[in-house]
TIDO-939179 format. One line per field, with one value per residue: chain; residue in three letters; x, y, z of N, C-alpha, C in turn; residue number from 1. Coordinates in Angstrom, 3 decimals. Example, Ala and Ser with C-alpha at 12.3 -4.5 7.8 and 13.67 -1.06 7.14 Angstrom:
2
unit = [A:A]
code = [ALA:SER]
n_X = [13.190:12.850]
n_Y = [-5.690:-2.250]
n_Z = [7.800:7.080]
ca_X = [12.300:13.670]
ca_Y = [-4.500:-1.060]
ca_Z = [7.800:7.140]
c_X = [13.200:12.900]
c_Y = [-3.300:0.030]
c_Z = [7.800:7.870]
pos = [1:2]
***
This chain:
134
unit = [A:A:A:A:A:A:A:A:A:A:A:A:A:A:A:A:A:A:A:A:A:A:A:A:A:A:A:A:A:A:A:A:A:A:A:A:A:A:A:A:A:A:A:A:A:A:A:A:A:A:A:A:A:A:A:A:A:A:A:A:A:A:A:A:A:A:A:A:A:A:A:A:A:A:A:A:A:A:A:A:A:A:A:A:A:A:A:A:A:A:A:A:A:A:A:A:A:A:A:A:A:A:A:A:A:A:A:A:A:A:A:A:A:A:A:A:A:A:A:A:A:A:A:A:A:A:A:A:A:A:A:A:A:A]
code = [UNK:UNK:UNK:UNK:UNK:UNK:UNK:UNK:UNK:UNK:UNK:UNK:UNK:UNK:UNK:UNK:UNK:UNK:UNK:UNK:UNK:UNK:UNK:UNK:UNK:UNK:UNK:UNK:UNK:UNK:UNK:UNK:UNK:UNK:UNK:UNK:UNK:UNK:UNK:UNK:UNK:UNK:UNK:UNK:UNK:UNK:UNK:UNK:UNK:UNK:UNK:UNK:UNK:UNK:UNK:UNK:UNK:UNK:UNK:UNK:UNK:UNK:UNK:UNK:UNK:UNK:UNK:UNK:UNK:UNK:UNK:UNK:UNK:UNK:UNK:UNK:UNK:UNK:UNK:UNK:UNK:UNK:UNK:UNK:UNK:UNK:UNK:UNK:UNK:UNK:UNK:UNK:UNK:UNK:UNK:UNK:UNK:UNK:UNK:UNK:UNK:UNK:UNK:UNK:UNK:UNK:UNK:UNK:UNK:UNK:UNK:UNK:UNK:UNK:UNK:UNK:UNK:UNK:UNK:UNK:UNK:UNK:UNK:UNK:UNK:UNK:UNK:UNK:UNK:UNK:UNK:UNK:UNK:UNK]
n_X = [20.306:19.431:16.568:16.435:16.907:14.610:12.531:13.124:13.631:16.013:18.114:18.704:16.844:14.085:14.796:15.037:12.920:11.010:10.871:10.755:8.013:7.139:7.774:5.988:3.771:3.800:1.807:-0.561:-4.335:-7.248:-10.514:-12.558:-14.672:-18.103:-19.614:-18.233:-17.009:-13.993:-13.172:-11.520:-9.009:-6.190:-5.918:-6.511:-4.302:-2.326:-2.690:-2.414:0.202:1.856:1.591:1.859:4.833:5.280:4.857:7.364:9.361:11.228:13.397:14.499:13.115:10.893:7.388:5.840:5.236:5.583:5.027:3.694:3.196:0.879:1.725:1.014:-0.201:-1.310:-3.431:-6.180:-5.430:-2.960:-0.594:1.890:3.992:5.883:7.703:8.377:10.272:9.989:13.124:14.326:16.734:16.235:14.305:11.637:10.469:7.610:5.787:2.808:0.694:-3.011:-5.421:-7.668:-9.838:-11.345:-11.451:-11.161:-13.674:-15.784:-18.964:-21.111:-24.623:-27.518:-30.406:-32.486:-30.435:-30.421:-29.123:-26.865:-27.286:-25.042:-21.834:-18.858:-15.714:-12.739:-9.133:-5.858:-2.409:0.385:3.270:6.164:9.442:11.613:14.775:15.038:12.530:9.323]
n_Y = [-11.882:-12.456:-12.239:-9.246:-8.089:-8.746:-7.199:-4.376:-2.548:-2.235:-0.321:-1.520:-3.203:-2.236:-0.900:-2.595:-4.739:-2.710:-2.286:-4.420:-4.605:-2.491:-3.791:-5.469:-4.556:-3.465:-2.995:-4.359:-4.538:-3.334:-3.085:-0.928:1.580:1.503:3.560:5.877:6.996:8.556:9.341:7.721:7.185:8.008:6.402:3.870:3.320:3.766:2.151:0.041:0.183:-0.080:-3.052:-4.422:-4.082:-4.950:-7.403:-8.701:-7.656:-10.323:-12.514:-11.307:-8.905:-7.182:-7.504:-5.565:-1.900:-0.562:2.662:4.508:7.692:10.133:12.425:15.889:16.826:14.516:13.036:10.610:9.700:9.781:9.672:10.089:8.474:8.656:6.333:4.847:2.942:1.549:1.853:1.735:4.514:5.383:6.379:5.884:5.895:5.904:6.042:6.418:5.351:5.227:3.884:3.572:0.871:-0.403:-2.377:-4.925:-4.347:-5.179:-7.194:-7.878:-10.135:-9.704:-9.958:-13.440:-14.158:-12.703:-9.322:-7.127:-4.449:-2.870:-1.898:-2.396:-0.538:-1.161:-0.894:-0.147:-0.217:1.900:1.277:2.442:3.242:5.191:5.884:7.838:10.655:11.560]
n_Z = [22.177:19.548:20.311:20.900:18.409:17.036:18.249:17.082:14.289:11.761:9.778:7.179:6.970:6.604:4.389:2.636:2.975:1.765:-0.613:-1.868:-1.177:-2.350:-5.449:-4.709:-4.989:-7.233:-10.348:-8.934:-8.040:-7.382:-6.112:-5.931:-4.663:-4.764:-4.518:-5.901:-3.766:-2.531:-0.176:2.188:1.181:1.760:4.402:3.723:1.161:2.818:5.004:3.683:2.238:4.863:5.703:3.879:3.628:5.982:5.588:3.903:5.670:6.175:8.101:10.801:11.036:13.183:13.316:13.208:13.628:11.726:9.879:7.518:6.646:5.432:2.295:1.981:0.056:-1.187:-3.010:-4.443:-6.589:-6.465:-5.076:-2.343:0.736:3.526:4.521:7.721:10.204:13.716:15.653:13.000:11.836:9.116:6.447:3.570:0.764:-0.806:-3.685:-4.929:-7.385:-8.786:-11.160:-13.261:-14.129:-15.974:-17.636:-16.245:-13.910:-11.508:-12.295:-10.211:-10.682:-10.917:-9.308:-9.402:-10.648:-13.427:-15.041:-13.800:-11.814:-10.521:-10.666:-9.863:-9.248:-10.529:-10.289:-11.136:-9.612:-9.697:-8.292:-6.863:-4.915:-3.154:-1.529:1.378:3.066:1.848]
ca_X = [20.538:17.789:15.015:16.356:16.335:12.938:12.200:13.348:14.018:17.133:17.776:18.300:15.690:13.608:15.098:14.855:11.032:10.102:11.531:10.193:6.803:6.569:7.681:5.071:2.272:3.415:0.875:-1.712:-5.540:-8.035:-11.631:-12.842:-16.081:-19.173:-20.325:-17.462:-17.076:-12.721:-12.494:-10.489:-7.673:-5.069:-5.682:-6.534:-3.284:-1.256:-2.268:-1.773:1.640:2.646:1.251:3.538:6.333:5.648:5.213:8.225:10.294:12.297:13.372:14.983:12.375:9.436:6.052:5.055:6.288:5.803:3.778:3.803:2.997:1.021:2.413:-0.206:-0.264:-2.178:-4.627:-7.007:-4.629:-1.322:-0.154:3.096:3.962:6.991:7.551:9.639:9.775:10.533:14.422:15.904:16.922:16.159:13.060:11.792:9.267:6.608:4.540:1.529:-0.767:-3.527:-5.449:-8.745:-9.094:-12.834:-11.656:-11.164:-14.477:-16.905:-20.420:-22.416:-25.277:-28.867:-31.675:-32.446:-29.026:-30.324:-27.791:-27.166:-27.337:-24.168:-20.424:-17.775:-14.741:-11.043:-8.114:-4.619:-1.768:1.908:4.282:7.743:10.415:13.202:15.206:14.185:11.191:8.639]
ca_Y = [-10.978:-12.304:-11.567:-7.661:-7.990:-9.036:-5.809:-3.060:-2.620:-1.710:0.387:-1.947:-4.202:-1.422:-0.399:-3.990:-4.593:-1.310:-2.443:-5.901:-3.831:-1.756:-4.402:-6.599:-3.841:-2.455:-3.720:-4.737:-4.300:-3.679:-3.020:0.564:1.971:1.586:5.458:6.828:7.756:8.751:9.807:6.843:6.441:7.745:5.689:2.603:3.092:3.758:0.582:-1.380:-0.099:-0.791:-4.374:-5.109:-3.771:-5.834:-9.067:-8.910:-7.320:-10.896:-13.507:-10.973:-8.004:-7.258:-7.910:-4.388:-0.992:0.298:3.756:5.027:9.134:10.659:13.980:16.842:16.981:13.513:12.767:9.673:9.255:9.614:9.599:9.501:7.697:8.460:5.058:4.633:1.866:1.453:1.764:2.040:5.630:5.504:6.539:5.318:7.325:5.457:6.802:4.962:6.058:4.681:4.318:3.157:-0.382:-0.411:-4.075:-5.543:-4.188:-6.470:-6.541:-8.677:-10.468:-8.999:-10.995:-14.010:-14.088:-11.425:-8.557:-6.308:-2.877:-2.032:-1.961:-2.342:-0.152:-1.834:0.274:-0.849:0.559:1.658:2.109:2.906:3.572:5.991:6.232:9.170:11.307:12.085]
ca_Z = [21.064:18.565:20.988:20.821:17.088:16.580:18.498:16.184:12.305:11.413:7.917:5.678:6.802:6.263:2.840:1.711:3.054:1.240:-2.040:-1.776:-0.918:-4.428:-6.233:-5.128:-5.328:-8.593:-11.086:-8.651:-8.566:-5.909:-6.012:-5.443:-3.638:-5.644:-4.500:-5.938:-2.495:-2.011:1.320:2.295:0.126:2.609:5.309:2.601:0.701:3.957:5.363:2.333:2.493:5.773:5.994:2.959:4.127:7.391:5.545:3.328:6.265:6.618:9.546:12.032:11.502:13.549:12.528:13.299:14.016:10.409:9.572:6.503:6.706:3.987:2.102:2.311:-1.082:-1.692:-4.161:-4.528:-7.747:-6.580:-3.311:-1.479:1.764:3.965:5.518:8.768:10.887:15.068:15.462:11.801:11.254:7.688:5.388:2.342:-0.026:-1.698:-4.868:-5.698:-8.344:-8.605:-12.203:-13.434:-15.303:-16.711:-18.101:-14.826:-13.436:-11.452:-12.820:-9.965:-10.997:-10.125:-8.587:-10.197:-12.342:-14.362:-15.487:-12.512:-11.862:-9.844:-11.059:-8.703:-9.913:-10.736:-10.015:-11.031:-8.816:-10.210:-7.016:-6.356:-3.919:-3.279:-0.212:1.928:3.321:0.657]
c_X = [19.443:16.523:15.037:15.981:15.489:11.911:11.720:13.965:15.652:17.284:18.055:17.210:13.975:13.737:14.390:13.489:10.310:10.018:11.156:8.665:6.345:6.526:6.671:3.389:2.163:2.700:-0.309:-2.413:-6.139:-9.378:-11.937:-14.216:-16.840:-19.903:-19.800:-16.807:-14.787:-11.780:-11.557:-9.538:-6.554:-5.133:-5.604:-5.140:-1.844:-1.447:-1.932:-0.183:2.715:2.510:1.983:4.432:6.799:5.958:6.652:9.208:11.400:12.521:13.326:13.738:11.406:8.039:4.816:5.808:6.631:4.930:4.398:2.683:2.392:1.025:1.072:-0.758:-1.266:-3.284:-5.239:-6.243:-3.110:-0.928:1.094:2.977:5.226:7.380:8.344:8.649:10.998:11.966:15.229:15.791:16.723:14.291:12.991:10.478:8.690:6.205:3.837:0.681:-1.573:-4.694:-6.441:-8.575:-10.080:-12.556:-11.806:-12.191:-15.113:-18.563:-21.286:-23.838:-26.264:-29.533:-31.831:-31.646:-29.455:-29.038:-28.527:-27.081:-26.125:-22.831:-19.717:-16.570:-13.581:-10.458:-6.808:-3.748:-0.352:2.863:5.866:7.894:11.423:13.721:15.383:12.652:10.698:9.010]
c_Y = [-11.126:-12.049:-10.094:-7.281:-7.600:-8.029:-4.953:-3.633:-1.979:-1.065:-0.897:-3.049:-3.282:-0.847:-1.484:-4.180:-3.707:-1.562:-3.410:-5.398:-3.458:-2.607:-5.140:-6.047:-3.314:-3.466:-4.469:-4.326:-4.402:-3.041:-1.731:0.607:2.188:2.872:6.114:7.523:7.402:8.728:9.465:6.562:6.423:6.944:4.154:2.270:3.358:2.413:-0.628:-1.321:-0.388:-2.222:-4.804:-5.054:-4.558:-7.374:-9.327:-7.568:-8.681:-11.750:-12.557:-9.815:-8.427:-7.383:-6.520:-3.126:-0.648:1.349:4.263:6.441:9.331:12.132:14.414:16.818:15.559:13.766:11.190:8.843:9.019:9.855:9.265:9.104:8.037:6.847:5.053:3.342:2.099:0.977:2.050:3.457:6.040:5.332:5.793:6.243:6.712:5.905:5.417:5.608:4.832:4.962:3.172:1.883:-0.933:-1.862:-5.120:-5.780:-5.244:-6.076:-7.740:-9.029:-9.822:-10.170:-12.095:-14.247:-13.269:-10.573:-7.401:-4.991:-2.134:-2.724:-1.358:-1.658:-1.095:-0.703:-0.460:0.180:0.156:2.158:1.808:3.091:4.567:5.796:7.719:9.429:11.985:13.583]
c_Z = [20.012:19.229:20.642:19.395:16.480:17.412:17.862:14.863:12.577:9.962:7.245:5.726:6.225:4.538:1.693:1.511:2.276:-0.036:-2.682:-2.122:-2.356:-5.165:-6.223:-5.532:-6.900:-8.768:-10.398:-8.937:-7.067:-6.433:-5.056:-5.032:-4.364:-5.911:-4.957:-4.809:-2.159:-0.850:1.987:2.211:0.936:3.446:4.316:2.402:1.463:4.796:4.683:2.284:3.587:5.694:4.520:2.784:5.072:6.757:4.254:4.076:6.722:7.929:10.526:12.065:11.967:12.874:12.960:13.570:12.756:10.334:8.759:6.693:5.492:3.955:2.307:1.522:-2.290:-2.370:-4.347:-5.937:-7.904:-5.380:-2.700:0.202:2.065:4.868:6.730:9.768:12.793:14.682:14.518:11.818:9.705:7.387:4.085:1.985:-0.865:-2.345:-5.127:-6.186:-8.703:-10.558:-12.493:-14.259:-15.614:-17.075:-16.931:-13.649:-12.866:-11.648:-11.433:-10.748:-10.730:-9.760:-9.603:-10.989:-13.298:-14.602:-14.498:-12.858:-11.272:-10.554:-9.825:-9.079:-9.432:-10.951:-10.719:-10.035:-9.754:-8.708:-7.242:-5.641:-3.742:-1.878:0.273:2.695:1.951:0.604]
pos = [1:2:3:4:5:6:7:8:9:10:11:12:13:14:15:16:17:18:19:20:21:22:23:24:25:26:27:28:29:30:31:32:33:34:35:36:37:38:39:40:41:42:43:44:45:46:47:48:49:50:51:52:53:54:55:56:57:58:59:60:61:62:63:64:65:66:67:68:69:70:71:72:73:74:75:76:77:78:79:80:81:82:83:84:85:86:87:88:89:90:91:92:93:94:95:96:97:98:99:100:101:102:103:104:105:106:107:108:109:110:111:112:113:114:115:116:117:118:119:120:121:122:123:124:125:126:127:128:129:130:131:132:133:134]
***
């Protein structure tokens, strides 16, 4: 019986993991693309949210078998995520906006320890949960 378990999700391991998930992303920070360059973000902020859904899915859940969907409607600033995971019948609906943080920035050094030429952008992230499809 715990081998089948550790299979498939079940909803509330799913509900719980998801919830666990926002909470631990709200208020993070991550380091953005020096080109300005966007393109990314959905796949970026869809794997950031499965892989923390997976690791605060718990003893009995699997350690995979999460995909988080993104709406059509995404933006590099705000973005929803339908999450579902192998076996549970249940959704969960991520928002994550995403929001500039000029203080946080990294300035690398230039050659010689001089004062460099490139800035690394800082992001903060605010996410949430609901239960559901986005």
């Amino acid at each position: 019986m715990g081998a089948t378990d550790r299979t498939q999700w079940n909803d509330d391991e799913l509900t719980g993991a998801a919830e666990q998930a926002a909470a631990a992303l709200n208020g993070s920070s991550r380091f953005g693309d020096i080109f300005g360059d966007d393109s990314g973000f959905d796949d970026e902020y869809a794997t950031m949210t499965e892989d923390e859904v997976v690791e605060h899915g718990g003893g009995d859940a699997p350690q995979h078998g999460v995909e988080a969907a993104p709406a059509s409607t995404n933006e590099a600033s705000d973005a929803r995520y339908t999450v579902a995971a192998s076996g549970a019948r249940a959704t969960v609906c991520m928002h994550v906006e995403r929001t500039r943080s000029k203080d946080d920035d990294y300035e690398p050094p230039g050659v010689a320890g001089g004062p460099g030429t490139v800035t690394v952008p800082s992001y903060r992230f605010a996410v949430t949960s609901r239960p559901g499809d986005c």
